[in-house]
N, C-alpha and C positions, 0 to 999 in steps of 0.2 A: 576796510570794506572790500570783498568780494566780490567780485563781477555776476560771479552765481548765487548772490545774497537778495534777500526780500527789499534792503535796504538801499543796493543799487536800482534795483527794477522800478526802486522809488525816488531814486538819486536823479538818473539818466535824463529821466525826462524832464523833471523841474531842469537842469543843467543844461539839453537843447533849447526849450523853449524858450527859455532867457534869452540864449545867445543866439536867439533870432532878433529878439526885439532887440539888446542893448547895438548902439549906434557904430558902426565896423569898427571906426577909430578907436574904440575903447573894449571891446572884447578881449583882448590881452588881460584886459585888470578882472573881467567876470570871469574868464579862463581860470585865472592867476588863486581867484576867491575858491572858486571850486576842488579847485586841486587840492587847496589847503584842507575843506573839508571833507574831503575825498580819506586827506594824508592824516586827518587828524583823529581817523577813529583806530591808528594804532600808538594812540598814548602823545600825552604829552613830553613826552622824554624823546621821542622818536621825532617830534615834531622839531625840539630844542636843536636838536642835532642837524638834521637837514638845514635849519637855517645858518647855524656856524659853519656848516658849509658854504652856503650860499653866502654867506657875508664874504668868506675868507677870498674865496679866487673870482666874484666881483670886485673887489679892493684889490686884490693882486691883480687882474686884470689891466683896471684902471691905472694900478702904479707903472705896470710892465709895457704901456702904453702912450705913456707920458716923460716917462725915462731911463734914462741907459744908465744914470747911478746904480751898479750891483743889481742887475737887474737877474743874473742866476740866482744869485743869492734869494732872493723875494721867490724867486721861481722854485729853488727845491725846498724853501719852506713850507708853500702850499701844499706842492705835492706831498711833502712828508707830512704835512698837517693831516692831510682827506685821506692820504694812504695810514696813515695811526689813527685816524676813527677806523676805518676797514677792518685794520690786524687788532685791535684792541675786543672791538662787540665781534671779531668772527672768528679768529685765529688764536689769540692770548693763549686759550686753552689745550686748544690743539698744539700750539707750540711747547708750551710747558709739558703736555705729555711726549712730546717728541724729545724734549731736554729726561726728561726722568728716565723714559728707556736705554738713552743713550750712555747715562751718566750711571744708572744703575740706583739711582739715588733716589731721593724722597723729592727731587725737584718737580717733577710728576703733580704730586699731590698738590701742589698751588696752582690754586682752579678761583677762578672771579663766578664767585654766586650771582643768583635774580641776578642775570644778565637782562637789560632792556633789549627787548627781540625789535630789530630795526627793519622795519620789511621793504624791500627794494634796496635796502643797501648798496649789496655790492651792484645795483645798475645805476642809481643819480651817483654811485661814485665815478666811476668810468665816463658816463657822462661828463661828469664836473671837471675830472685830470684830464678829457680829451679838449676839452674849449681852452681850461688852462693853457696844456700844450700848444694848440692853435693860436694860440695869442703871443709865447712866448715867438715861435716860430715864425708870427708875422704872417702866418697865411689869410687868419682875418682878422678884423681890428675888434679892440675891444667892446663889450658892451656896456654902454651908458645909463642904462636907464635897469635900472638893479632891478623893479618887475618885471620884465620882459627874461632877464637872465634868471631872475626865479620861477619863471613861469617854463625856460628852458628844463631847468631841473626838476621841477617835481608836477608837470603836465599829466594828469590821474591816469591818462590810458596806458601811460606808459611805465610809470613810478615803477610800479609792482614788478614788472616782468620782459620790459623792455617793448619794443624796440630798442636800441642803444644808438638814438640819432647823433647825429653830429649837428655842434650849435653853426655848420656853416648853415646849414639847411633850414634848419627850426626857426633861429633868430629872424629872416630875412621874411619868414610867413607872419610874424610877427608885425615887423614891420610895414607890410603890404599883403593886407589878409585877405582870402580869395572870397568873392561872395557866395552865399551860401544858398545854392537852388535844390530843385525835388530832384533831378535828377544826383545830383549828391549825395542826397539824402537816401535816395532809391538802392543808389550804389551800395553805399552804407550800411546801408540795413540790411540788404541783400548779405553782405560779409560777415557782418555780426552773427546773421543766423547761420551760417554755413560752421561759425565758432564754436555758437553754440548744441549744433550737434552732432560735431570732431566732440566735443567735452563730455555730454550727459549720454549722449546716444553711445558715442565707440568707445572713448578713453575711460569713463566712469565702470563700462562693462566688461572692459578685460579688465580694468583692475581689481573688479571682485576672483578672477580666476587665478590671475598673477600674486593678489596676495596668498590667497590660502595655498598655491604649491611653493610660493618663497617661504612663509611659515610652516611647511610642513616637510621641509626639502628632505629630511632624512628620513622620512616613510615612503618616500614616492621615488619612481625609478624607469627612467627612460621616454618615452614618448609626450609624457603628462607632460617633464619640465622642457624639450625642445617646444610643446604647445607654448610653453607658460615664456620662453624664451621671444619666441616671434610675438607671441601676443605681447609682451613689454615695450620691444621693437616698434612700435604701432601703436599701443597707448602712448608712451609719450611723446610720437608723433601728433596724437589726437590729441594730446593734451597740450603740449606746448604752442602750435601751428593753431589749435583751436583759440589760444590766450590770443596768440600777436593775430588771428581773425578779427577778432573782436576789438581788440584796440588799435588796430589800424581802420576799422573801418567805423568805430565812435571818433576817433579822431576827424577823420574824412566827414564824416556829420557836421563837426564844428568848425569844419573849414580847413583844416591842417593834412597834409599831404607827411605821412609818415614813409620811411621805407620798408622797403617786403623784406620780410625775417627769412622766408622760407622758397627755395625752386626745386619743387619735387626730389627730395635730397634720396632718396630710396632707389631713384634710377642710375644714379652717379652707377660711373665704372671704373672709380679709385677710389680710395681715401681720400686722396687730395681734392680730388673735386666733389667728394661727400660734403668736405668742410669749405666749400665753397656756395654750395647747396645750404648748409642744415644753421640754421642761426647766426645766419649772415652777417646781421652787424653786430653780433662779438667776433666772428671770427674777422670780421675786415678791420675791426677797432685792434686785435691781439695785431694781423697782420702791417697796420699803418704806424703803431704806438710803440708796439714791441719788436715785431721781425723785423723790420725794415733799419731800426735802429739800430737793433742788435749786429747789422752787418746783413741782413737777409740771405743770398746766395751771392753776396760778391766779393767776398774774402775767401774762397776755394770749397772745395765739397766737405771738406771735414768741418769746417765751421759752419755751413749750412746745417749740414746736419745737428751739429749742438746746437743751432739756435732751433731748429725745429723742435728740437726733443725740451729747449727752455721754453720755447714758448707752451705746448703742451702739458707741460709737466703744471707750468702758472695757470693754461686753461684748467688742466683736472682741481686743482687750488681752489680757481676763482669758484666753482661750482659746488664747492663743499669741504670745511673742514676735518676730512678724515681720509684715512690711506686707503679708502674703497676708490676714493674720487681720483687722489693721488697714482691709483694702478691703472685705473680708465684713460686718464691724461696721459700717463706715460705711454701705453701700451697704442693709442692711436699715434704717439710720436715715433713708435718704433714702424708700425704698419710703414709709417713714409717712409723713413727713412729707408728699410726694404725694399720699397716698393722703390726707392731711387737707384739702389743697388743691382738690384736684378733688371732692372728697364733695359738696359744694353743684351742680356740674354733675351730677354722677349722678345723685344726686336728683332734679333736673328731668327730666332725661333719661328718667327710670322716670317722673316723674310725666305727662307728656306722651305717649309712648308705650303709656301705660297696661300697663307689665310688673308682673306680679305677684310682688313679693318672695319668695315662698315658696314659687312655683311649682318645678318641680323644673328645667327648663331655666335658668332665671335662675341658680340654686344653682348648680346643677353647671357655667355657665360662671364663676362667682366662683370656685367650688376651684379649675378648671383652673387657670386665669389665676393664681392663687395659687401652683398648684404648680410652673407654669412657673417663677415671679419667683424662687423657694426655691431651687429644683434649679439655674436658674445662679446663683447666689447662691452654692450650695457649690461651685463650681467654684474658684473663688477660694482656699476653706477648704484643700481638697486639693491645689491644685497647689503646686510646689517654687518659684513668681515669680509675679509679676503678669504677664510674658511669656506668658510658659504656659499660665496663665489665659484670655487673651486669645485667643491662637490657639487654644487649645481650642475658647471658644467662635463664634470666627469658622466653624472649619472645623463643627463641629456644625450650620452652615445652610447648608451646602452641600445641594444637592437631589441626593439620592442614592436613593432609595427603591430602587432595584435592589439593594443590598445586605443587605435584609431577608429574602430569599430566594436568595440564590446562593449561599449556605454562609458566606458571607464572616464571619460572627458569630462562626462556629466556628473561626477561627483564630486567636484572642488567648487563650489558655491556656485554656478550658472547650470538648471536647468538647461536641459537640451534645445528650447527654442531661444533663450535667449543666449546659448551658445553657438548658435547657429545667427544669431544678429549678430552678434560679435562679429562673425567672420564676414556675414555679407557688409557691412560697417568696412574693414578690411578692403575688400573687394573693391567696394565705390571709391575709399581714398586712392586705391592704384590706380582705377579708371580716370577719376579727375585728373590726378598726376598725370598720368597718358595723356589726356588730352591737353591740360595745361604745354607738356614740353612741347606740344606743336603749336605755340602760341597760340592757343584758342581759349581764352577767356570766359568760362561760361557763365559768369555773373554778368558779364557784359551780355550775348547773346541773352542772355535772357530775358534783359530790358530791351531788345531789341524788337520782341514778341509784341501783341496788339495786347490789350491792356486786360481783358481777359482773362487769357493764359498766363502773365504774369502776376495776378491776382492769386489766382487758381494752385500755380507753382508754391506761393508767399505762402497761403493757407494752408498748404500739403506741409509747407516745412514746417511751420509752428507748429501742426498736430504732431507731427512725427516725432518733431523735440519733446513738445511737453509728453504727450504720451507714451512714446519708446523711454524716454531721458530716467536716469538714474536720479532722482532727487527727491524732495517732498518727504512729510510727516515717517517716521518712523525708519526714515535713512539719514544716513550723518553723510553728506556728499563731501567727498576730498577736497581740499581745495587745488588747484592749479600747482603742477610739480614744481615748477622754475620761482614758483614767489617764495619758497623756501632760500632760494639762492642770493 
């Protein structure tokens, strides 16, 4: 089920209204009910699987908790259990073609047919191996009561596309659930709708432009694919930032306090703080689970750097089994690792030159430069090869600037006015951002307004949604990029 399906718009509200009446104490087990059938409109075989998870590192929990007989032992079972669903439904194949190319051989050709398509996979996994690990680690204690640790796993807002919480957080709302008032609910709703139209208003509408110049990449030449470059850039902003909208702020309805996925990640003035910005809790889960482990930066700069370039190399992985994903993950492992190399020249550079760090010219050329690295960076992400990729961005330097004015924009499936939404779309998410980085909240101010104008606001946005928004009778609407993942 689909957050932008007929079937949620019918789901949601039966699912609040419940989880008003049923009595606090017990809303875990109505939660618990929901989620399931939330999870169960992708197959029973997908449902099967999530629960052998959820049996396996509840039981491991509980053993790793009760005793210190072989308790690794128990512990890299699990993990190799939840980590062999992962590589089996996502990787099997992609790994065998990596064995056939290397080997030169037919090993290639052994491919696992009608794969059951597992959706959220790779997020109740990470999930599931992060609680395990917290248990084994002793940071927190196990969990008892196996609905509450199922309800950690597969909680609908999040199944699909994350947030990627940690069970210290989840568990403990569980257990002492916050009561659930209008302005909550105000909040709530408020966020949902801001989700949904980052998705159907902006994200839906450069993806009709971004497809037709990615499928037509070898006719087209210069100006069109830097369009098509930025506008990728900022659809899957709208699109991903639009998903965890909306399910952090359906969560926040039912009383659960999720954390922010996203802090204006467009403004960062490195890579490093890009990924501290842009899908937060994968990158703090990669940085607690994996870097940290790995030795982080405390075994010398050269081993920093390898684990930087492993962690990345397992981020472009986690996100997709193929070497488009694979050159994405690496090639943001490289930006850093650069960018750690040359730091000592810059520095001098600033220091010599006497440029002032915080001046706003200095600033604003480090986001550029930033957001340039980014946006081809995702070229990579979306194209169908590394071919593709390539010529993409070959031909996106071509010097064409005459095509920014001679209509030529308006020939890749977006009219000129709804190319022109597109970009004011654009415009507003930078202005939010802008004001978001000065701590200013404007879903908050706006409940702060007399009842009115918050009315008035609420109205405006639902028409703009349904009316601007890419959906309805005689469109097939995308679904969400990241539920692929």
């Amino acid at each position: 089920m689909s957050f932008i399906s007929f079937a949620f718009m019918v789901f949601l509200p039966c699912v609040v209204l419940i989880n008003f009446i049923v009595p606090i104490k017990y809303r875990y087990i109505w939660l618990l009910i929901a989620s399931m059938v939330f999870y169960s409109t992708a197959g029973i075989g997908a449902i099967v699987i999530l629960v052998l998870s959820m049996l396996s590192i509840y039981a491991s929990g509980i053993y790793l908790g009760e005793n210190n007989n072989k308790p690794k032992l128990v512990f890299l079972s699990c993990l190799l259990f939840n980590l062999g669903i992962l590589f089996v439904f996502k990787y099997f194949n992609f790994f065998m073609q990596i064995i056939g190319i290397a080997s030169g051989g037919a090993a290639g050709n052994i491919q696992l047919k009608n794969m059951i398509i597992l959706t959220g996979l790779s997020f109740y996994i990470l999930k599931s191996v992060g609680y395990l690990i917290d248990v084994y680690r002793g940071d927190i204690a196990p969990e008892r009561n196996f609905l509450k640790l199922a309800l950690f796993v597969s909680f609908f807002p999040q199944i699909v596309a994350g947030p990627i919480e940690r069970a210290g957080n989840m568990l403990k709302q569980f257990d002492n659930p916050k009561p659930i008032d209008f302005d909550r609910f105000r909040n709530g709703f408020l966020q949902v709708l801001w989700g949904y139209f980052l998705k159907l208003v902006v994200a839906e509408r450069l993806a009709i432009f971004v497809n037709v110049a990615f499928e037509e990449a070898d006719g087209i030449k210069g100006a069109v694919h830097f369009v098509a470059i930025v506008f990728y850039t900022f659809q899957i902003y709208a699109d991903f930032a639009g998903y965890s909208h909306i399910a952090i702020g359906v969560a926040r309805i039912l009383g659960i306090d999720v954390m922010k996925n996203f802090e204006c990640p467009y403004l960062a003035k490195s890579i490093a703080e890009f990924w501290r910005r842009w899908h937060i809790s994968l990158s703090s889960w990669f940085r607690d689970y994996l870097y940290i482990p790995l030795g982080g930066n405390r075994k010398g700069v050269i081993r920093k750097f390898i684990n930087i370039l492993i962690v990345f190399t397992v981020s472009g992985l986690w996100h997709g089994a193929d070497f488009t994903f694979l050159a994405w993950g690496l090639l943001h492992g490289i930006y850093q690792v650069i960018g750690s190399i040359v730091s000592p020249i810059r520095d001098k550079v600033t220091k010599v030159f006497n440029v002032g760090r915080t001046s706003f010219s200095h600033r604003f050329v480090k986001t550029t430069v930033t957001f340039i690295l980014v946006a081809y960076a995702w070229v990579f992400f979306r194209a169908d090869d590394i071919g593709q990729a390539l010529r993409i961005i070959r031909s996106s330097l071509a010097f064409t600037p005459w095509k920014f004015v001679d209509g030529s924009m308006y020939q890749y499936g977006l009219t000129r006015g709804n190319f022109l939404l597109g970009v004011f779309g654009i415009a507003l998410m930078i202005i939010v951002d802008l004001v978001n980085s000065r701590g200013i909240v404007i879903r908050e101010k706006i409940l702060c307004q007399g009842m009115w104008l918050r009315w008035i606001i609420m109205i405006v946005g639902i028409v703009v949604t349904v009316v601007c928004g890419i959906w309805g009778p005689g469109y097939d609407v995308s679904d969400f990029i990241y539920k692929q993942f």
